[in-house]
Structures are given as C-alpha cells and as structure tokens.
N, C-alpha and C positions, 0 to 999 in steps of 0.2 A: 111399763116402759121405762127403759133409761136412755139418759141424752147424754152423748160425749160429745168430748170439743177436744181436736186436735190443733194446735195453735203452733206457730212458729215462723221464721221469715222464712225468705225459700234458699231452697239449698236444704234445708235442716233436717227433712226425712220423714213430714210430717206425712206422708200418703206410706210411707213405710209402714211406719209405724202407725196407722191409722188399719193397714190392711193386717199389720201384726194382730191388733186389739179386733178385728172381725175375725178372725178365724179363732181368738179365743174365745169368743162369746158362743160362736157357732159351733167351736167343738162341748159345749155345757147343751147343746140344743136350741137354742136361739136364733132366732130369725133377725136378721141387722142389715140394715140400710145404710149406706156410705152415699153423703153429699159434699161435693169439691167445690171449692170455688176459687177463682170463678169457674164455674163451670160452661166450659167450653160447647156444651149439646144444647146448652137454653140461651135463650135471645141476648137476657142481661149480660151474662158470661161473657157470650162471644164479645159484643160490644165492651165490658170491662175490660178484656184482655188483649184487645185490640187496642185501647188506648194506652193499656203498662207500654208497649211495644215502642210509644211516642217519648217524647222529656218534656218538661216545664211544669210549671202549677197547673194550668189549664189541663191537661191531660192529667196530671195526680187526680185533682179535683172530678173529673168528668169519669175517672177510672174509676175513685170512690164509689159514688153515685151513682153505677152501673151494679157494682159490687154489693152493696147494701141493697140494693133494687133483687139482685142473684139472691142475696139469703133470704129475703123475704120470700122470694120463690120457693125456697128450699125447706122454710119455718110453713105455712101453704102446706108443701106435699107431706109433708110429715103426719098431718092430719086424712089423709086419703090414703097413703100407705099402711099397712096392716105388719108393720113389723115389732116385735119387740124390744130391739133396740133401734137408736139412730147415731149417727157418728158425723159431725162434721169436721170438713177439713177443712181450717182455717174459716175464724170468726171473730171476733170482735179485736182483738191485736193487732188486728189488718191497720189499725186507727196509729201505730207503731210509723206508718209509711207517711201520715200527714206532716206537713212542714212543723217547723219548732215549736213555734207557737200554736199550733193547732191540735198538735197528736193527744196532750192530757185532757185536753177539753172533749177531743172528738170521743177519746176511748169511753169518757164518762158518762159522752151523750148516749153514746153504743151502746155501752152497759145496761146504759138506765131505759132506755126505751126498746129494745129487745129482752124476747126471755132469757133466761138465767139457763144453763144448761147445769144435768146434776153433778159433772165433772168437767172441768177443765184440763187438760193438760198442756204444758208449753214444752214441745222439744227442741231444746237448746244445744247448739253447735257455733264454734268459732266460725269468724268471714271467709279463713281461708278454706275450710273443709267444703262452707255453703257454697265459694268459689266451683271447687274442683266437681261437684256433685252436677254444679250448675253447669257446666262446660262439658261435662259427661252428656247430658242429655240430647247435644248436638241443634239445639234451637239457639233463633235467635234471644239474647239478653234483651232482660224487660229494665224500664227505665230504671231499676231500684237496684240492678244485680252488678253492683261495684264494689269492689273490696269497701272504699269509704262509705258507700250510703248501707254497706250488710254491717258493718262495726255500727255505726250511728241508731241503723234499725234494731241490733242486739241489743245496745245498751235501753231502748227507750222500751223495748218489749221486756225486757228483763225488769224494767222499774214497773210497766204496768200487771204483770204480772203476779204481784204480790195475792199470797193466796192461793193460788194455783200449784198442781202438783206438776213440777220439773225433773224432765226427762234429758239427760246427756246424753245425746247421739251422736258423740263425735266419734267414739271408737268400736268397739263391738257390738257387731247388729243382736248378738246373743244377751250382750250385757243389757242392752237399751231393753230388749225383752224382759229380762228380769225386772227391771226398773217398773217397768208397765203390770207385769202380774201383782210386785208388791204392793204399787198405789190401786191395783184393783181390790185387791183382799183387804187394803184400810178403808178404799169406802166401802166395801160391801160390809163390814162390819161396823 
C-alpha cells in the first residue's frame, strides 16, 4: 500500500491533480482510493464545510475541528478499504488557514500526531489563477477564498511545505502531469 497526500489551498487543482495521479496508478493495475476533505457525504465534512461558508475565528476554529474530526474518518476507512493505494486530498496544510500565530504551531501539532503519509505533494498556484478557478465552479466563496487571505495562505503553505514535492499548476494541465509522473518515478526508486 501507498499513501499520497495531495495538498494545496483552494483554487490550486488539487482534485485535479489528485484524479490525474488515480488514473495513473490504475492504468499500472492498481486499485486506489481517493478521500477529500472536507468531505462533503460524511457528517464531519458537511459540518466542516458548512462553517468555511461562515467568517471569524469562531467558525476558522470550529471548521478546523470538524475537518481534522473528517480525516480521522478518512485515516479509519483506510484500514476497512481493500485498496492498494490511497490518496488524500488535502491534509495536514489545511493548518496553512489558522490565524498568524497559530498556523506553525497547528501544522506541527498535525504533523506530529497524525500519520506521515509516503508522499506528500503540494500544488502550487498564484491567488489570481486559485481566484478564477474558484469563480469557475459557480458556488458560494468560503471564508478563506479572497485574493488577500489565497496570497497570505500561499505564502504560509509554501513555508510549511518544505520537503514536500511541489507541483506548479498554474499553466498546463499537461505540464503539471509531467511534474507528477516525474516525482512519481523519484519516489518509486
């Protein structure tokens, strides 16, 4: 079994590229499991996603909360599912969204008390592309989906990041594919 982690703020392409890296697993014969969060079919989810929807600390905090409650769910099925790989989308970065003082500390608590997945990836994209991606989908904006708070959330995912292999999806969905096969064949060797 292999565990990915697709990571990034929103806007950035990560279910993209999450569904890119399933079909390449599965075109080797592989059976693979994609988990989103929040995910919106399980109880935490919907509650998590119902609060981005809200502003202030009290709803960050409460969205958290919900969210980490979701992956737990999700780290849970992993062990009843019968696949050979799993893939989440969006995980421990999420900690990117906490206030100033809060995000290095949350990210480390994250880190350290959840498991380690065997790959990380962060795809990276500027505010304005997450902007236009985000407006594309025709939903309402969740509290974080501002040009200032997607620059501020770049930069703090970008710092936590370090170690992780970084995926630039700002231009070609073909090139971000290549980016993804390459760091597949560095870990698999």
């Amino acid at each position: 079994m292999t565990w990915y982690v697709i990571d990034g703020m929103d806007g950035s392409g990560k279910s993209t590229i999450a569904d890119r890296l399933r079909r390449i697993l599965e075109s080797e014969g592989r059976t693979v499991s994609v988990f989103t969060h929040p995910d919106r079919s399980r109880t935490f989810g919907r509650i998590s996603a119902r609060f981005l929807l809200s502003d202030g600390v009290p709803a960050a905090v409460a969205a958290t909360v919900f969210y980490l409650l979701d992956i737990v769910s999700s780290l849970a099925a992993m062990r009843r599912v019968g696949s050979d790989d799993f893939v989440f989308v969006r995980y421990s970065l999420a900690a990117a969204y906490l206030p100033a003082r809060l995000y290095r500390i949350g990210y480390r608590i994250i880190d350290g008390a959840l498991p380690s997945p065997d790959m990380r990836v962060f795809v990276d994209v500027g505010p304005d592309t997450a902007l236009e991606r985000i407006d594309r989908r025709g939903e309402d904006r969740e509290m974080f989906e501002t040009r200032e708070r997607l620059e501020k959330t770049r930069g703090r995912m970008r710092e936590l990041a370090e170690g992780w292999t970084v995926i630039d999806n700002s231009d070609d969905p073909d090139h971000a594919e290549k980016q993804l096969r390459k760091a597949l064949e560095a870990h698999m060797s």
